[in-house]
C-alpha positions as CSV (number, residue, x, y, z in Angstrom):
1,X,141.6,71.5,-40.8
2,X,141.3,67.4,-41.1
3,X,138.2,65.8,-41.3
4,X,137.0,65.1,-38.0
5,X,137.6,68.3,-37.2
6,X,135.3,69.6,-40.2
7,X,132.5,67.2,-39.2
8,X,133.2,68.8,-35.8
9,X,132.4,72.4,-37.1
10,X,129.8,71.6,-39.7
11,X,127.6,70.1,-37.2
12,X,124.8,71.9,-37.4
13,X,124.4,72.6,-40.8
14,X,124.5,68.5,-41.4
15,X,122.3,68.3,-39.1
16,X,120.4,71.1,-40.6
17,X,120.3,69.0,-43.6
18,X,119.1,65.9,-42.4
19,X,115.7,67.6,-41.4
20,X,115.5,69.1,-44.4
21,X,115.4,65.7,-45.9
22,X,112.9,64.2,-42.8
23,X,110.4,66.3,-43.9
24,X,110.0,64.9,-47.5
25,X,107.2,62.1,-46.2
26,X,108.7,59.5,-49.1
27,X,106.5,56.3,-47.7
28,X,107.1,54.2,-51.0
29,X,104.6,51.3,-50.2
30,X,101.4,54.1,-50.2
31,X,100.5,55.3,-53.9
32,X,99.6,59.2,-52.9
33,X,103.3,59.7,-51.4
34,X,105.0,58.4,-55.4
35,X,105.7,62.7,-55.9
36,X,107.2,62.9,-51.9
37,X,109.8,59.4,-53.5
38,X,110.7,61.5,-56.2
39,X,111.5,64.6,-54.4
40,X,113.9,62.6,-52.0
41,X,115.6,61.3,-54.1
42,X,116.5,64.2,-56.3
43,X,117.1,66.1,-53.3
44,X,120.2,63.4,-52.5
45,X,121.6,62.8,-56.1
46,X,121.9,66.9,-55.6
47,X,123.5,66.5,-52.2
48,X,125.7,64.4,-53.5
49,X,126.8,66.5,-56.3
50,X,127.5,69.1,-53.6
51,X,129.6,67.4,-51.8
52,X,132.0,66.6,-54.6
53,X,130.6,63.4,-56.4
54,X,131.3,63.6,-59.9
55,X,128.6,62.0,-61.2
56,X,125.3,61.2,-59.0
57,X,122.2,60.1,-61.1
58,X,118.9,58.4,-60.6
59,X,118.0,55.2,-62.3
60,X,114.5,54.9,-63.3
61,X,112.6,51.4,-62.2
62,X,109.1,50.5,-62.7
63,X,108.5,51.6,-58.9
64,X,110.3,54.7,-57.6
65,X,113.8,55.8,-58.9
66,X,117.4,54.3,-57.7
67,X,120.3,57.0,-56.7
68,X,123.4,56.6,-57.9
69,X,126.8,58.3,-57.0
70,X,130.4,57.8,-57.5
71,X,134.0,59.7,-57.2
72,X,136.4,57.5,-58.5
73,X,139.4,59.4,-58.3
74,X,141.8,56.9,-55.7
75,X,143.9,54.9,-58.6
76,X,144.7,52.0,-56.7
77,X,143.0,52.2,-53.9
78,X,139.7,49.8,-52.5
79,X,136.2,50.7,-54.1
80,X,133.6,50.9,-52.0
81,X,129.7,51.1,-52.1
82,X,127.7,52.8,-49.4
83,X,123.9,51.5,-50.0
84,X,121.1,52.8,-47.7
85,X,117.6,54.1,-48.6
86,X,115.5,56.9,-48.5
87,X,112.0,55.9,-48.3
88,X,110.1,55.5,-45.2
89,X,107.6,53.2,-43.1
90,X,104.2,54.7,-43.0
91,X,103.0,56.7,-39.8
92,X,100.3,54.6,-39.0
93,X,99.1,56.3,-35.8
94,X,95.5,55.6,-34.8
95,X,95.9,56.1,-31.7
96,X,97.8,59.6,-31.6
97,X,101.2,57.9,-30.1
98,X,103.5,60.2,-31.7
99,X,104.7,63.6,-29.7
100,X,105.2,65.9,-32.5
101,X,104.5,65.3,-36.3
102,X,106.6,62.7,-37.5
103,X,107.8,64.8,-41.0
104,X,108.4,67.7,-39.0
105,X,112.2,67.1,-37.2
106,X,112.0,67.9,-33.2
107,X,114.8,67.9,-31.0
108,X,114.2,66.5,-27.6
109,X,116.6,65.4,-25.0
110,X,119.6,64.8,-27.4
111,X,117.7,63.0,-30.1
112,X,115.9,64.2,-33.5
113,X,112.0,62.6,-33.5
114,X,110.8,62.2,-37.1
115,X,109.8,58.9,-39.4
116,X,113.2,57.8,-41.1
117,X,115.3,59.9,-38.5
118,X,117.2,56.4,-37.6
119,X,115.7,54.2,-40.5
120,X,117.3,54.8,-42.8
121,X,117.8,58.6,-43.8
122,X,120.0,59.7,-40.3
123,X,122.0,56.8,-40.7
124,X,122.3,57.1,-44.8
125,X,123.2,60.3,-44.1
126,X,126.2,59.9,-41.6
127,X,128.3,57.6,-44.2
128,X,127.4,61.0,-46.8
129,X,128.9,63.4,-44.2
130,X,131.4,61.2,-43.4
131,X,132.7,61.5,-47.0
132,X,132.0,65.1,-47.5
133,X,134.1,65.5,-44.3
134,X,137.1,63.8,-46.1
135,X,136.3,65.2,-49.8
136,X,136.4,68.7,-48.0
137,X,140.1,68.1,-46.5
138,X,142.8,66.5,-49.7
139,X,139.8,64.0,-51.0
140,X,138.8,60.6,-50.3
141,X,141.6,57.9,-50.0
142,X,139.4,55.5,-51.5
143,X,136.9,55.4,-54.2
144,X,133.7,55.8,-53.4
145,X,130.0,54.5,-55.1
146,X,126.8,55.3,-53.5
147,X,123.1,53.4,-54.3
148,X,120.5,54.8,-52.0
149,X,117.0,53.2,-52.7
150,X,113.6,54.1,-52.6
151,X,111.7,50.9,-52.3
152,X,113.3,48.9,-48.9
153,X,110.3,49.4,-46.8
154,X,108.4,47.9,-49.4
155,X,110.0,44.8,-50.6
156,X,113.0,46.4,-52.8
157,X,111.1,44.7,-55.8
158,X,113.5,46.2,-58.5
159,X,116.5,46.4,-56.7
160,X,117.7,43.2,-57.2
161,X,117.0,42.8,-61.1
162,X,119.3,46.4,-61.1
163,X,122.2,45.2,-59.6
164,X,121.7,41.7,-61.6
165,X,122.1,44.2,-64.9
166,X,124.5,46.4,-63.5
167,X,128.1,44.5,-62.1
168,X,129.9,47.2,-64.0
169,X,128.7,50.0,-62.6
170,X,128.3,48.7,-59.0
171,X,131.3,47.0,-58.7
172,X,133.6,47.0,-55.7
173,X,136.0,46.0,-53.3
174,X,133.3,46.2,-49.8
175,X,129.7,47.2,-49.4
176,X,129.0,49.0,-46.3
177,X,125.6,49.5,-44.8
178,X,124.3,51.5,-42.3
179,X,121.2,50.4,-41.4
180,X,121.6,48.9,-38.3
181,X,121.9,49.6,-34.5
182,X,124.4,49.5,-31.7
183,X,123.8,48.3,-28.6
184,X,124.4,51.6,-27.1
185,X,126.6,55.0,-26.9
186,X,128.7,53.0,-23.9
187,X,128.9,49.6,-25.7
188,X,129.2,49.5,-29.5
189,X,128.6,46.5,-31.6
190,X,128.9,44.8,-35.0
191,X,125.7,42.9,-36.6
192,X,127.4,39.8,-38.0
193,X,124.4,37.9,-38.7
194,X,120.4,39.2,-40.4
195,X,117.5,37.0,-40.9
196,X,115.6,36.3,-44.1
197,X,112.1,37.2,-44.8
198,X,109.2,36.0,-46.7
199,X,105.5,38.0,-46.6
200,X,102.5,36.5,-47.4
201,X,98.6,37.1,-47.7
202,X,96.4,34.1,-46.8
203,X,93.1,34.9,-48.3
204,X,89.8,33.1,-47.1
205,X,86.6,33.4,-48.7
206,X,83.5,32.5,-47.8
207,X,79.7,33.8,-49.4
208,X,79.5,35.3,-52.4
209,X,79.4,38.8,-50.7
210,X,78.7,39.9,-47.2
211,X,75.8,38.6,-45.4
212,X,73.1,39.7,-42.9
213,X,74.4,38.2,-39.5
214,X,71.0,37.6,-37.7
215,X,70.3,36.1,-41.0
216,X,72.9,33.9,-41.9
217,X,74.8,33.1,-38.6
218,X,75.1,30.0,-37.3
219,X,74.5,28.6,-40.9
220,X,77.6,29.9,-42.9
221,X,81.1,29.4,-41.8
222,X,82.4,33.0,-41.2
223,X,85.6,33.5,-43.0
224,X,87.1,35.6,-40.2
225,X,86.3,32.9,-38.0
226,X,87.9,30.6,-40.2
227,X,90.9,32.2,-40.8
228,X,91.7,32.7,-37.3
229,X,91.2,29.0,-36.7
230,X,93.8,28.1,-39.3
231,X,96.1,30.9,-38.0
232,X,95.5,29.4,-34.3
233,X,97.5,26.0,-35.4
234,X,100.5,27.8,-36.8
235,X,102.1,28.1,-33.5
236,X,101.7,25.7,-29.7
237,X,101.5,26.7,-26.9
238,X,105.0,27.8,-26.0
239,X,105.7,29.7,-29.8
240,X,107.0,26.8,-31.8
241,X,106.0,26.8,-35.2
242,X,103.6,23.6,-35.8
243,X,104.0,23.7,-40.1
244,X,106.1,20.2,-40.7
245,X,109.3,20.9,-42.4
246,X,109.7,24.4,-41.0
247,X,112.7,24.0,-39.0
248,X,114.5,20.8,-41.2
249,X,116.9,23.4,-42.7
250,X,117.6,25.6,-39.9
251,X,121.5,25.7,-39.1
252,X,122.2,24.5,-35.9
253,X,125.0,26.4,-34.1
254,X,128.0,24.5,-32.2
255,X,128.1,25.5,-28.2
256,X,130.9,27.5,-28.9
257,X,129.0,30.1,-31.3
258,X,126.3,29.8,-28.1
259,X,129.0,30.9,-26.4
260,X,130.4,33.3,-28.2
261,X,126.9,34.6,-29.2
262,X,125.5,35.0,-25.3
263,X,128.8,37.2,-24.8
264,X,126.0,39.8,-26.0
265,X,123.0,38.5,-24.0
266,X,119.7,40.3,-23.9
267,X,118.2,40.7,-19.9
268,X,114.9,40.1,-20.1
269,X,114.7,43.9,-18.0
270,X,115.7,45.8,-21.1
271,X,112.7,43.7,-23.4
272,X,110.1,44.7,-20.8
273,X,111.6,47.7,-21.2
274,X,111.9,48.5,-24.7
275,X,108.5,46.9,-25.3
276,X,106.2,47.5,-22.7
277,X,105.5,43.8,-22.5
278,X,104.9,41.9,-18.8
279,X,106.6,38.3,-19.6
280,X,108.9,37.0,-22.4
281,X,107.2,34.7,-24.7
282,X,108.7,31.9,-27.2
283,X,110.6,29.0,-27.6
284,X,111.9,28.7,-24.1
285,X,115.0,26.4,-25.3
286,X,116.7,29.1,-26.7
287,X,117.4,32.5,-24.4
288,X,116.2,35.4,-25.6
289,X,118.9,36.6,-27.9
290,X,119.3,33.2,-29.6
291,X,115.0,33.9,-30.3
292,X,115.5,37.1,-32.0
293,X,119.3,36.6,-33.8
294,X,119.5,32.8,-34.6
295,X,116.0,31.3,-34.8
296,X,113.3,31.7,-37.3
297,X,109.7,33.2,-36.5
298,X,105.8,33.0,-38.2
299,X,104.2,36.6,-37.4
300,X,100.6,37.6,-38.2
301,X,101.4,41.3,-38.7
302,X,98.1,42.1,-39.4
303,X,93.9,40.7,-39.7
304,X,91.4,42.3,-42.0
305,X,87.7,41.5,-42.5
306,X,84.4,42.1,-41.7
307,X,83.7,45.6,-39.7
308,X,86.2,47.5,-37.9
309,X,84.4,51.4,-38.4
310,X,82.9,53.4,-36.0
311,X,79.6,52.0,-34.3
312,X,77.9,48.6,-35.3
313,X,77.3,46.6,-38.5
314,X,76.1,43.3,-38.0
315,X,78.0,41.9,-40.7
316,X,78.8,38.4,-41.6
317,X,81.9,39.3,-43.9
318,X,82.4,37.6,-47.2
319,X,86.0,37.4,-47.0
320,X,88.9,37.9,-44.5
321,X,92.6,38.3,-45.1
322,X,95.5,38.1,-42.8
323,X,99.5,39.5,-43.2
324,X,101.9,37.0,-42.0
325,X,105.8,37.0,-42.5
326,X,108.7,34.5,-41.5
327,X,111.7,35.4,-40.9
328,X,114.4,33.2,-41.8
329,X,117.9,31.9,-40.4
330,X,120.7,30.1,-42.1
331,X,119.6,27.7,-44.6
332,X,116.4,28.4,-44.8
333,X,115.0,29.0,-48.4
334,X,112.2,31.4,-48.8
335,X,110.7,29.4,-52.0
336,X,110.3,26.2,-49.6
337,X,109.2,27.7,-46.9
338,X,106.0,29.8,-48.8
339,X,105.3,26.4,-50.1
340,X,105.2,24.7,-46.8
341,X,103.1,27.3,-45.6
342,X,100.7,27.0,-48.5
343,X,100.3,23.2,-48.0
344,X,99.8,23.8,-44.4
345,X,96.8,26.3,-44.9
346,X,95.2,24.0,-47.3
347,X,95.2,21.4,-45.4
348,X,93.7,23.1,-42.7
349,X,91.0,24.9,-44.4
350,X,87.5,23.9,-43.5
351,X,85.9,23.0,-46.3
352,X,82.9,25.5,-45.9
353,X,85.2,28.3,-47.3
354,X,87.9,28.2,-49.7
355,X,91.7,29.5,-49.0
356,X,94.5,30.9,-51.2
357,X,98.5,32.3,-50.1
358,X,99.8,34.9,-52.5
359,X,103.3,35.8,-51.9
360,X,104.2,39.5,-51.6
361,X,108.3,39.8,-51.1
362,X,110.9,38.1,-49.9
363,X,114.7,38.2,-48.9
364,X,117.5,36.4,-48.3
365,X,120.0,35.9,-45.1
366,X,122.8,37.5,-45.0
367,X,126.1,36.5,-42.6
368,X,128.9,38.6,-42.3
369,X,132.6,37.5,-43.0
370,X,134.2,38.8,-39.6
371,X,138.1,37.7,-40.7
372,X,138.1,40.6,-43.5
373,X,140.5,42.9,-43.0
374,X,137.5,45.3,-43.8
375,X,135.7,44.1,-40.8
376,X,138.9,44.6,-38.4
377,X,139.2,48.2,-40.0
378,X,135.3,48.6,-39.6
379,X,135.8,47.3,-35.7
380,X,139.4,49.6,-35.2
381,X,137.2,52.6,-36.1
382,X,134.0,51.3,-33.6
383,X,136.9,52.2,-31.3
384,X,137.9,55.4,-31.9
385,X,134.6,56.6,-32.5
386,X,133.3,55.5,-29.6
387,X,136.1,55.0,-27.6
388,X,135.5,51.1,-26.6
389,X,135.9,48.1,-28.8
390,X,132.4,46.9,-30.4
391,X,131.1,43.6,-29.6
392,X,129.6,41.9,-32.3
393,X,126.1,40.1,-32.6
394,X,123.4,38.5,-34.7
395,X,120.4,40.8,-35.7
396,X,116.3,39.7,-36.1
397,X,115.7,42.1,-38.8
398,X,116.0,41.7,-42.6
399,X,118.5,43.5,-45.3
400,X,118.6,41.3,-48.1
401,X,120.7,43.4,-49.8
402,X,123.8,42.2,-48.4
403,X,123.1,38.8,-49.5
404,X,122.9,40.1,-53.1
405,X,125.8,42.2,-53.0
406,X,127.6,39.0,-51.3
407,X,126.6,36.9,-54.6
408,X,127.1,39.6,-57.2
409,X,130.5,40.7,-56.3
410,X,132.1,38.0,-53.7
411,X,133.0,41.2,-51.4
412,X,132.5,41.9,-47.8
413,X,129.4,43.7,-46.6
414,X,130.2,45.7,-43.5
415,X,127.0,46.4,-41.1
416,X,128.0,49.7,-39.7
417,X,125.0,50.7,-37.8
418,X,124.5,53.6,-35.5
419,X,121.1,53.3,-34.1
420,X,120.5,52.6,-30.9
421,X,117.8,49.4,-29.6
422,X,115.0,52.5,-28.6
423,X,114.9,54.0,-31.6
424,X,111.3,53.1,-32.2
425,X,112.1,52.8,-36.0
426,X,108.7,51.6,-38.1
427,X,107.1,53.2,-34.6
428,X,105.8,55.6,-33.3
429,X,108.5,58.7,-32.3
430,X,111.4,57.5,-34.2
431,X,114.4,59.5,-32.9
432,X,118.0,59.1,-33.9
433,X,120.3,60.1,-31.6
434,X,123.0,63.1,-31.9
435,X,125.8,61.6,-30.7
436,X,125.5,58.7,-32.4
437,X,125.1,60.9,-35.3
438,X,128.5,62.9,-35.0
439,X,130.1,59.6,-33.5
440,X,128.7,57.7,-36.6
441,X,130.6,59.9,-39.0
442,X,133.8,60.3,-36.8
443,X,134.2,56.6,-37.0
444,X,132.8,56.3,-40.5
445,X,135.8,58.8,-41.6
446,X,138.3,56.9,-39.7
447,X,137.4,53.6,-41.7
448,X,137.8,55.0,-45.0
449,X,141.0,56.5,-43.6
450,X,142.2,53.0,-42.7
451,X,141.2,51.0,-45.8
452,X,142.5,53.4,-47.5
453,X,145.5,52.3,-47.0
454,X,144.9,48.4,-48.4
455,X,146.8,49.4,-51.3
């Protein structure tokens, strides 16, 4: 039997597997889920064993543990590092969106519904199969590291420091990724591109403590008030970011990277679509696909402060707090950006309440080099897998990984994502979809096959 074949047959046990490893809940950024971390990753580093990795191991860090795998037994042939993670975004689901409970796996027409079914654990979990699939039938015709974190959806604050103290180990010849999406089960497509990302806190505090409001308002400035009013100048009226110096650094693209770029436009039918939304909103320069691959944004993911339980409380809060993050294009620096943003909300708070920005994480860009003979191997095997040639395209999310890896190592990172644009991942019913699944490992097998061969 050859591999696809295998991956063929075994279908329902890997499959099988996967929910076993959806119902661990392992949300690393929420204290009372540190045991569910732990458990998900010793379930993979003995998954990996399985399978036929010779040594799998995880690395203790001050947060939750690192997995680490390797078979090294292709003399001469290309190394290669699979990273994905294996924690999870919170549920978050006040108002009861999701179907069916999101760590308990549900088929429904063709796709698995659980938190981390696309993001990362389904896809993580297609580049594992993939290699079982070849380890099962003569080996693997290249070598083979794994590093599957626990920490991505909350910052991957000792990642970085662990690679920085670990080239030996982690050194390679190409970094793949799966954490990504296609643009759909007809039309493949390669991320070339990822955006930065810097999260802050802006703080604004007010009285000493909270006040009565029939009492006190009208007379003291009311830090929610306040914050929102600072928050309210970040952006005009047609979603331009007003904080000077945002955009000096921002690479500006040639028409012919325009052009090649709106080769994968985005219709403004499938936003409404995908998001539920009624109009488009932002810079209106730039079309909608050049918004979310090539230019920078200021969100305010979330505003907390004064009363928000059940009922009333006539509260005049002593405090108020809001989460914003930028993501970042090409030559944006995080560092100059946070202090842009600092300045900014100084100079804008009222001088009834006082203001501070603590920064919480951040990440770097990442582009991908698309004249490696890794990426052509990486595109030949979009092809067979999915039986059309992938087209490629610039991504809005963040993986600063591959930025690191690019600096640590001077290798190619391949972004071989199998998602698909609906996938709802960090929403409510994540799904991953089974055929992307089994064509994610079919074309993952054939591009080990291939490099394998860059003797």
């Amino acid at each position: 039997m050859n591999p696809y074949d295998y991956a063929d047959a075994n279908r329902e046990t890997f499959l099988a597997e996967l929910e076993t490893l959806l119902r661990i809940p392992s949300v690393s950024t929420l204290s009372e889920h540190k045991g569910d971390v732990r458990r998900a990753a010793e379930w993979l580093q003995q998954h990996l064993l399985q399978i036929g990795m010779t040594r799998a191991e995880l690395f203790e860090t001050p947060g939750h543990p690192l997995v680490y795998a390797e078979w090294l037994g292709a003399a001469g042939a290309p190394t290669v590092l699979v990273y994905g993670h294996y924690d999870v975004q919170p549920v978050d689901d006040p108002e009861g969106q999701w179907k069916s409970s999101p760590f308990e796996p549900v088929i429904r027409d063709g796709a698995l519904y659980a938190r981390g079914a696309t993001d990362d654990k389904g896809q993580t979990l297609t580049q594992v199969k993939a290699v079982q699939s070849l380890m099962a039938n003569g080996g693997m015709p290249v070598n083979i590291k794994f590093l599957i974190e626990g920490e991505e959806e909350s910052g991957s604050v000792n990642l970085y420091s662990f690679i920085d103290n670990h080239h030996d180990l982690l050194r390679c010849d190409v970094a793949v990724i799966s954490d990504t999406h296609i643009l759909g089960k007809d039309q493949p497509s390669i991320v070339t591109g990822l955006r930065g990302m810097t999260y802050l806190e802006i703080e604004v505090r007010g009285p000493s403590h909270d006040l009565h409001s029939g009492s006190y308002g009208g007379v003291v400035h009311n830090p929610v008030q306040a914050l929102v009013e600072i928050l309210a100048t970040m952006h005009d009226a047609e979603g331009h970011i007003t904080i000077p110096g945002f955009y000096d650094k921002v690479q500006v693209l040639t028409p012919e990277q325009r052009a090649d770029l709106a080769k994968n436009p985005m219709p403004v039918e499938r936003l409404k679509s995908e998001t539920g939304i009624n109009k488009a909103w932002g810079e209106p320069e730039f079309d909608l696909h050049e918004r979310i691959g090539i230019r920078p944004t200021l969100e305010i993911n979330g505003i907390i402060g004064g009363w928000t339980g059940e009922g009333a409380k006539t509260v005049l809060p002593a405090r108020a707090m809001a989460k914003v993050s930028c993501r970042l294009v090409p030559n944006q620096d995080a560092v100059e950006i946070e202090k842009l943003i600092t300045d900014f909300v100084a100079a804008h708070t009222p001088p009834t309440v006082t203001s501070e920005v603590r920064v919480l994480h951040r990440g770097d860009w990442g582009v991908v080099d698309t004249d490696s003979p890794y990426f052509r191997a990486a595109a030949d095997a979009y092809t067979f897998g999915f039986g059309k040639a992938p087209v490629y395209m610039r991504e809005g999310g963040s993986i600063p990984v591959v930025a690191s890896l690019q600096r640590a190592f001077d290798i190619p990172v391949i972004l071989m994502g199998f998602g698909l644009p609906d996938d709802n991942l960090h929403g409510p019913n994540e799904k991953f979809d089974l055929e992307c699944f089994s064509r994610g490992i079919q074309t993952a097998i054939k591009f080990y096959e291939t490099i394998g061969t860059m003797h």
